[in-house]
Legacy VTK file of the C-alpha trace (Angstrom):
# vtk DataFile Version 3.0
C-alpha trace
ASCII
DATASET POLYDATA
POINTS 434 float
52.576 -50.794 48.835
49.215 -48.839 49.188
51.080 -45.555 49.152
53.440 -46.610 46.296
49.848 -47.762 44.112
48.312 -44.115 45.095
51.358 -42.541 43.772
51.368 -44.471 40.577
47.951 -43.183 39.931
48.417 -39.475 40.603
51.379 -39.965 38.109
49.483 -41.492 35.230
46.687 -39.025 35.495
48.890 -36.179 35.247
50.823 -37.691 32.214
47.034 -38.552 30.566
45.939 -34.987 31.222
47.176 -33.390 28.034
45.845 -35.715 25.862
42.224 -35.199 27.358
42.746 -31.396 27.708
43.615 -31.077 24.180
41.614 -33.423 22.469
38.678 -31.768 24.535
39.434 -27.970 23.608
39.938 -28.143 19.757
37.598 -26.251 17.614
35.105 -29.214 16.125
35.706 -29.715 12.386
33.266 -28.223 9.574
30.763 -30.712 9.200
26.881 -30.523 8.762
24.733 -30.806 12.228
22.332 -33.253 12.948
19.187 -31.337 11.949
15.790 -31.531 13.841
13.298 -31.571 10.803
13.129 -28.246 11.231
14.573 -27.191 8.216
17.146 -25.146 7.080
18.105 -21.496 7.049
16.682 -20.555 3.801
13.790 -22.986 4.367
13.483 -21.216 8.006
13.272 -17.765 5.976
10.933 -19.131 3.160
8.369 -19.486 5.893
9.338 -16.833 7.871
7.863 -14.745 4.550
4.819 -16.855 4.101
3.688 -17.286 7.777
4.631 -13.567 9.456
1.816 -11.519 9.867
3.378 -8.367 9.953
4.341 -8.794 6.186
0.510 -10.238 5.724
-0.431 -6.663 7.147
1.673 -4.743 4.584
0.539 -6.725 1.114
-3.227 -6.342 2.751
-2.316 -2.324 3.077
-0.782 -2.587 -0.448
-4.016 -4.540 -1.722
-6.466 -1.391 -0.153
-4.241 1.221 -1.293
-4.499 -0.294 -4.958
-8.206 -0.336 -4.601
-8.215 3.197 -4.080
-7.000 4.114 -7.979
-9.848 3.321 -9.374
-12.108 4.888 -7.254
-10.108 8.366 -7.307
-10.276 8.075 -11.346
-14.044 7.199 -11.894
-16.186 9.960 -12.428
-18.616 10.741 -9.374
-22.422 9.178 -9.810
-24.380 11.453 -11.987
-27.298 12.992 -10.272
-31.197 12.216 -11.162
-33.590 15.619 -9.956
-37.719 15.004 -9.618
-39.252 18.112 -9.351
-42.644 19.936 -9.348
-42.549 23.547 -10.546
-45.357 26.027 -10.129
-47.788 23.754 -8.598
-50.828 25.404 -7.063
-50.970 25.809 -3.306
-54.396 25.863 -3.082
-54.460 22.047 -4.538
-50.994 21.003 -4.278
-51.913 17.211 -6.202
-53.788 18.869 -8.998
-51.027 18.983 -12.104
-54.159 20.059 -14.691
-55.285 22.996 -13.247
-52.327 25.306 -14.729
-51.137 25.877 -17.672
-47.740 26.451 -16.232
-47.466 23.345 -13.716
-44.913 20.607 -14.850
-43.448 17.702 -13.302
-39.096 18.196 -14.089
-37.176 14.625 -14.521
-33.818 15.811 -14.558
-29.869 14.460 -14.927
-26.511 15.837 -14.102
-22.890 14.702 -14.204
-20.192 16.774 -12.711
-16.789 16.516 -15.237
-13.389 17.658 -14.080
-11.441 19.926 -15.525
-9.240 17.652 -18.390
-6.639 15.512 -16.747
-7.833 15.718 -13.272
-9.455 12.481 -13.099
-5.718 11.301 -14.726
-4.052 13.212 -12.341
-5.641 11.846 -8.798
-5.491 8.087 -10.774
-1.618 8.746 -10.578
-1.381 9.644 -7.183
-2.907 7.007 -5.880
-1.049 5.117 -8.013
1.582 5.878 -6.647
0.682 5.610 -3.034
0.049 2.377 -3.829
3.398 1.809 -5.232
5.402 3.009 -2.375
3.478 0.316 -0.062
3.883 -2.227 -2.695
7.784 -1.310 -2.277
7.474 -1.252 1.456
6.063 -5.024 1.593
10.055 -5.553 -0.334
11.271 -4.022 2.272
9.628 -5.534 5.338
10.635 -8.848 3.584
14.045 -7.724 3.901
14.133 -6.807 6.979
12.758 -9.649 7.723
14.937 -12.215 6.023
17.678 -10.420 7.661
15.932 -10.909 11.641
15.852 -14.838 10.486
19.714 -14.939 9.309
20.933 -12.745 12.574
18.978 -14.735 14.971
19.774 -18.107 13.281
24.139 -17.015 13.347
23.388 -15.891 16.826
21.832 -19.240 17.849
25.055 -20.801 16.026
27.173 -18.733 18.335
25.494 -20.367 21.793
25.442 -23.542 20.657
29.184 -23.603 19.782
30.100 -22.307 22.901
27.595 -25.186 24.422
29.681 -27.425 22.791
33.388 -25.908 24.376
31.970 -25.587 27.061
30.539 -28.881 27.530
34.257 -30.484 25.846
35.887 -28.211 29.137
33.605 -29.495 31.965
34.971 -32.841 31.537
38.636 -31.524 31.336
37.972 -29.350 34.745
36.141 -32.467 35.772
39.750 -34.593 35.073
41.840 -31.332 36.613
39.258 -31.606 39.642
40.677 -35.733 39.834
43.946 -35.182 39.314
44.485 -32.337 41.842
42.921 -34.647 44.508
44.458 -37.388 43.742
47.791 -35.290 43.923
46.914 -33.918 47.048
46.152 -37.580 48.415
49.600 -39.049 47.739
51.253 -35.078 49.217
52.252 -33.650 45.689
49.725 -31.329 45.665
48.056 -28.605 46.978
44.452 -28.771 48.734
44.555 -24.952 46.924
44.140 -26.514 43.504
41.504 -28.688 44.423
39.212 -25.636 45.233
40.545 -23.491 42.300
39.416 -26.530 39.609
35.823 -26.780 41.662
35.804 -22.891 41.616
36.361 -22.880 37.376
33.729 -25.902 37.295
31.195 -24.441 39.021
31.853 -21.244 37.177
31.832 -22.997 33.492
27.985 -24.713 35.089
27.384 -20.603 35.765
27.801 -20.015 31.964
26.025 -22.658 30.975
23.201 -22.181 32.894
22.796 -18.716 30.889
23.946 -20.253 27.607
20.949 -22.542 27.990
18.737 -19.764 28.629
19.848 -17.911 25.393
19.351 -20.988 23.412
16.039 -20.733 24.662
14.785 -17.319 24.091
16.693 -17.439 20.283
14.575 -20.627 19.608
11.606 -18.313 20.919
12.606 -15.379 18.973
12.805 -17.498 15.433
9.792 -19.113 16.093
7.829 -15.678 16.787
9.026 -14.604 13.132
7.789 -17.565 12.116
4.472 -17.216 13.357
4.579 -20.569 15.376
4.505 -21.710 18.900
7.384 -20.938 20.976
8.410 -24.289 21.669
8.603 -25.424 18.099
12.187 -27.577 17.630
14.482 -25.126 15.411
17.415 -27.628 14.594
21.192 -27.167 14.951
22.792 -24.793 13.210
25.451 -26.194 10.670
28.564 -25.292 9.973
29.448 -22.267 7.183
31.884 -20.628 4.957
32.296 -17.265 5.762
30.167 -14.896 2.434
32.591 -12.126 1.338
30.921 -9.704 -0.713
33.465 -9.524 -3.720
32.680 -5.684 -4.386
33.503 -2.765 -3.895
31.782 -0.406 -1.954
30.752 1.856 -5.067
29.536 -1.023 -6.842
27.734 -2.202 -3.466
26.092 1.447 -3.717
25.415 1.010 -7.485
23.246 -2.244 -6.287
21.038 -0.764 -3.557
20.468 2.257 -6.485
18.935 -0.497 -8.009
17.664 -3.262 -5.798
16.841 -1.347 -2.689
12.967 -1.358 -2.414
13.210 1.250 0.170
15.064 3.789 -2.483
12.369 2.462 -4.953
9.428 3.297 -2.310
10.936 6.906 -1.884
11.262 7.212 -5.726
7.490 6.757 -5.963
6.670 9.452 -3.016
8.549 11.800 -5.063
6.559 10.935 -8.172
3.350 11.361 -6.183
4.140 14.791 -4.560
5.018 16.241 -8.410
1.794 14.360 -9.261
-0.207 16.147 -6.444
1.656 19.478 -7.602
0.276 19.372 -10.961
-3.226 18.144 -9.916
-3.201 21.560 -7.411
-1.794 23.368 -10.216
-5.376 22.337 -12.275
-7.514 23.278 -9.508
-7.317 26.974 -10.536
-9.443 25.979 -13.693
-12.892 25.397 -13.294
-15.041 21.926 -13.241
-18.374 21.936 -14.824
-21.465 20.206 -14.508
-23.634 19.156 -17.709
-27.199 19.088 -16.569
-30.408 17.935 -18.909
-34.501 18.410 -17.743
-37.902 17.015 -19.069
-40.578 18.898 -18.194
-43.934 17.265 -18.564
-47.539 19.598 -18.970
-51.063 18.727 -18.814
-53.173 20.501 -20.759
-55.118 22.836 -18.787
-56.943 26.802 -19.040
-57.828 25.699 -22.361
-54.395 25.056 -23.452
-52.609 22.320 -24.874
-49.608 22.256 -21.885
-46.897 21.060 -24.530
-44.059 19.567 -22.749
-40.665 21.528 -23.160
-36.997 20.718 -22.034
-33.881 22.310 -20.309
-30.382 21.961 -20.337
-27.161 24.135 -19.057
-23.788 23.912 -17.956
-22.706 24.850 -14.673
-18.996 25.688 -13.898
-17.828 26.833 -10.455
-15.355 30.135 -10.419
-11.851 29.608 -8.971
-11.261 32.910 -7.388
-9.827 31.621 -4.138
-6.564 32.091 -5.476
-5.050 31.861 -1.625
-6.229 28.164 -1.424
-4.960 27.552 -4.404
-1.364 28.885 -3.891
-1.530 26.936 -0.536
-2.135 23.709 -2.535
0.551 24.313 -4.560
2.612 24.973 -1.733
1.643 22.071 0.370
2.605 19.703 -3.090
5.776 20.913 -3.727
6.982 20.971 0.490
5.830 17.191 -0.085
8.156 17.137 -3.251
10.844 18.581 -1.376
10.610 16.238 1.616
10.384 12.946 -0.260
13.694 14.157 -1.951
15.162 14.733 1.167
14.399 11.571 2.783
15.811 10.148 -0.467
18.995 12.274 -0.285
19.334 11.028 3.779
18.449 7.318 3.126
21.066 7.029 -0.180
23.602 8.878 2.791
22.566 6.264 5.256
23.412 3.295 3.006
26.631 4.800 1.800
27.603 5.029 5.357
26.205 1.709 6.231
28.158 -0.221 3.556
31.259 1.461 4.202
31.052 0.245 7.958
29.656 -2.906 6.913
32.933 -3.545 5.021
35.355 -2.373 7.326
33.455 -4.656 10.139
33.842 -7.838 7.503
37.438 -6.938 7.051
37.922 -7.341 10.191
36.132 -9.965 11.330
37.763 -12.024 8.225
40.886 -10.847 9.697
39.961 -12.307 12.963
38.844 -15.540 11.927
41.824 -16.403 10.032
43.972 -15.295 13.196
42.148 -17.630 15.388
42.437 -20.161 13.246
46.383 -20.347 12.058
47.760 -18.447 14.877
45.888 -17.764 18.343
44.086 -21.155 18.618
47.495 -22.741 17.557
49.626 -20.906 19.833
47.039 -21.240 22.999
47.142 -25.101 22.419
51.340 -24.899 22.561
50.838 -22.755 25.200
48.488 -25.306 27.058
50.576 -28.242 26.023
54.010 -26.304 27.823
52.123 -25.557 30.850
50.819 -29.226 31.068
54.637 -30.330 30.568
55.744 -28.398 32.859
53.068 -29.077 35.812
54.269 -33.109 35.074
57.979 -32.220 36.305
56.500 -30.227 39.066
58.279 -26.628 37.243
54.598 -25.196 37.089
52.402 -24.922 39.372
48.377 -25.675 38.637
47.547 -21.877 38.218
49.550 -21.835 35.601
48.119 -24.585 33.950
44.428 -23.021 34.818
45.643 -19.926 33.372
46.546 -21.306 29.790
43.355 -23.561 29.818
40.970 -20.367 30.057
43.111 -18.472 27.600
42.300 -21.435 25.416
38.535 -21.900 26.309
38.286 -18.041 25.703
40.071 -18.001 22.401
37.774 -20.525 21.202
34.293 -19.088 21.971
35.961 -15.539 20.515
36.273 -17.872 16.788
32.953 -19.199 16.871
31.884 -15.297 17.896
33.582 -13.443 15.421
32.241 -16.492 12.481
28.612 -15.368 13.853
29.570 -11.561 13.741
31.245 -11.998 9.750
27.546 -13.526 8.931
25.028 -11.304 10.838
27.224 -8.287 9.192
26.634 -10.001 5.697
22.896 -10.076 6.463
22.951 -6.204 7.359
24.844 -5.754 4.369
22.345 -7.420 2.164
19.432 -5.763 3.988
21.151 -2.697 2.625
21.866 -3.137 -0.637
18.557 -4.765 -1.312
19.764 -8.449 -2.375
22.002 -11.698 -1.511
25.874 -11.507 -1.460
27.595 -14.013 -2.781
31.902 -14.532 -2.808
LINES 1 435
434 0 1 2 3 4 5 6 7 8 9 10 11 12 13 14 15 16 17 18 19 20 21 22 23 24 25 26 27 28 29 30 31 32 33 34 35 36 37 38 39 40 41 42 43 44 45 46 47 48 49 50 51 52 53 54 55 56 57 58 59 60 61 62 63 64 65 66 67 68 69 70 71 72 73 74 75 76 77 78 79 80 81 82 83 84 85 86 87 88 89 90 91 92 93 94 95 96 97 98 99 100 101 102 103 104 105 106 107 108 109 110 111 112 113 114 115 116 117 118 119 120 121 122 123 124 125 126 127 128 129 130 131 132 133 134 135 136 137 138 139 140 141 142 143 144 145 146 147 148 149 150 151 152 153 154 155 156 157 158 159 160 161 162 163 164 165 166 167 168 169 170 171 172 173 174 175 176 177 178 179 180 181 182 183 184 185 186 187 188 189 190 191 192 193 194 195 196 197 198 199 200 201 202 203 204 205 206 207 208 209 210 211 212 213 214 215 216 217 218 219 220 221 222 223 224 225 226 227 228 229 230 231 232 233 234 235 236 237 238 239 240 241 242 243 244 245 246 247 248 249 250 251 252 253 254 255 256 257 258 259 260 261 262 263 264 265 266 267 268 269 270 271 272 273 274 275 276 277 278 279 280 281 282 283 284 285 286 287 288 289 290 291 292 293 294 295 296 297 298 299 300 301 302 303 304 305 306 307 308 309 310 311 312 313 314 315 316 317 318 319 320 321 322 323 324 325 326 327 328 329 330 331 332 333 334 335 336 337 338 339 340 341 342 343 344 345 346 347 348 349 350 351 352 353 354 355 356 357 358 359 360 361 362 363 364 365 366 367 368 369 370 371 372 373 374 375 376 377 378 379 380 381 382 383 384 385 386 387 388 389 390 391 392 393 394 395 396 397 398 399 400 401 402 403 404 405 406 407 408 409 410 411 412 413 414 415 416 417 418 419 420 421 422 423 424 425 426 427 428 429 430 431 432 433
């Protein structure tokens, strides 16, 4: 009777181990998370822009490089002279003893030649201008750390989730096989092969908890809060498709892309500096106005009298000059270049972005209508099979990890479609949208 109860038992968990096998290994169904109060991604990237220092750095840079146009256009501080000419050595504090002693009150003001002043204003304005660009582009960058880290931390806690739905399967193979085993339909073999895969699923776990971890750390560092700060589940998504082409793509970062915009206003500042060196072979002058104040003295009245003059310096360093020039335009030249290699670089980019999102959209809908599918049949045969005793348990193992695999490879390549979107949109300088 006790042998005939034991054998009843092996028998119904074998028949009840598809059921738990496959309700355990289907992908979960779209359907928001439980959040934290953390907030949500683009609540996650609103304060990622308010609270990182980094960008704080670059709109403080910005703010002192704007500071510096005015400064560059003012004219310098004119200059006020006191002087004493011809007093007497013999009684240097004696102003009344000669005729020809005077005490000089005197102002100059240097003036650059016309459209200097205009000319330096514009190059700083510019230099200003490409940081004020640059502080777009760190926020870019930025928002695009936030999204990768955020699809990356979807990614680990979807496998989490498989792999915590498979650690009670193995746990239910690890039963079965023992109680098959116990009653002499079974292998002692494939009692340590389901340990083995359970304490190998507890090995990827343990790491998968550690990543969780560090990507938790990792958004909260671009935050600008304490590492331990709760980030909250990641929901689920639909997949962002771009909906252009890759010449309209382009045709976007032409005009969104703050980096283009930056290098744009480097150009416009070298041709600025080009002209300014092209005005420093004509002269500056300085305007320069004197009182001179007498005391009558050798019987003379010692009327007061009054100076004034213009004083221009000679540009006859030529070399200098033509080095200025040349300096200006290599600038010129440079800025264009880097303009040339960065329009080049995005070109590329978005073509590769593309042809990754093809694929990954590809891949997605493969998992989902065929692979996943066909692993489940494939699981449900082997199952069938093991029941009648036509199958033996490695067989079984083998379609489970197929399965388990196949399933962390969907949630993978739905993380990899939406940190290549992010790149993409880092790019082209703005949000895609279907």
């Amino acid at each position: 009777m006790k042998n005939f109860l034991t054998l009843f038992l092996a028998t119904l968990a074998v028949l009840a181990l598809p059921a738990l096998v496959l309700a355990g290994d289907r992908p979960s169904e779209a359907s928001p998370a439980v959040s934290t109060g953390a907030g949500s991604l683009p609540e996650l990237m609103a304060a990622a822009l308010a609270s990182n220092p980094e960008n704080k750095a670059s709109e403080a840079r910005w703010q002192a490089f704007r500071q510096r146009i005015a400064q560059v256009g003012s004219l310098e501080d004119p200059m006020l002279m006191l002087r004493i000419d011809n007093g007497l050595v013999r009684d240097p504090l004696n102003f009344n003893r000669d005729v020809m002693t005077q005490k000089v009150v005197g102002i100059s003001q240097q003036f650059p030649f016309w459209g200097k002043l205009a000319l330096r204003e514009e190059v700083a304005r510019q230099d200003a201008e490409f940081y004020r660009w640059n502080i777009a582009e760190r926020r870019l960058e930025l928002a695009a750390m936030v999204k990768e880290n955020w699809y990356r931390l979807f990614f680990v806690e979807r496998s989490l989730e498989v792999l915590e739905r498979n650690l009670k399967v193995m746990e239910d193979f690890v039963t079965s096989a023992e109680t098959r085993y116990a009653v002499g339909v079974g292998a002692q073999q494939d009692i340590y092969r389901a340990q083995l895969e359970r304490s190998m699923l507890l090995e990827v776990k343990t790491g998968l908890v550690q990543q969780r971890r560090s990507l938790h750390a990792a958004l909260n560092a671009l935050l600008f809060r304490p590492a331990e700060s709760p980030v909250g589940e990641v929901p689920e998504f639909s997949l962002v498709r771009p909906g252009k082409a890759a010449e309209e793509l382009l045709a976007t970062a032409e005009e969104l892309r703050p980096a283009l915009q930056g290098l744009r206003a480097s150009v416009e500042k070298g041709e600025a500096q080009r002209r300014l060196a092209e005005r420093e072979y004509f002269p500056d002058l300085i305007a320069s106005f004197e009182y001179m104040q007498r005391d009558p003295a050798m019987g003379e009245e010692g009327f007061d009298m009054y100076g004034a003059g213009i004083t221009i310096n000679l540009p006859v360093r030529r070399e200098r000059r033509q080095a200025m020039v040349a300096e200006a335009s290599s600038e010129v030249r440079m800025a264009q270049h880097e303009l040339d290699n960065l329009r080049n670089s995005i070109r590329s980019g978005i073509a590769d972005s593309l042809a990754q999102l093809e694929r990954t959209d590809s891949l997605v809908e493969l998992y989902e209508n065929g692979i996943i599918p066909q692993a489940r049949q494939s699981l449900e045969s082997s199952l069938a099979g093991y029941q009648v005793g036509k199958v033996d348990f490695e067989a079984v193992l083998d379609s489970w990890t197929r399965l388990y695999n196949y399933e962390r490879s969907y949630y993978g390549m739905l993380a990899e479609h939406q940190m290549t979107v992010a790149r993409l949109e880092a790019l082209v300088g703005g949000e895609l949208g279907d």
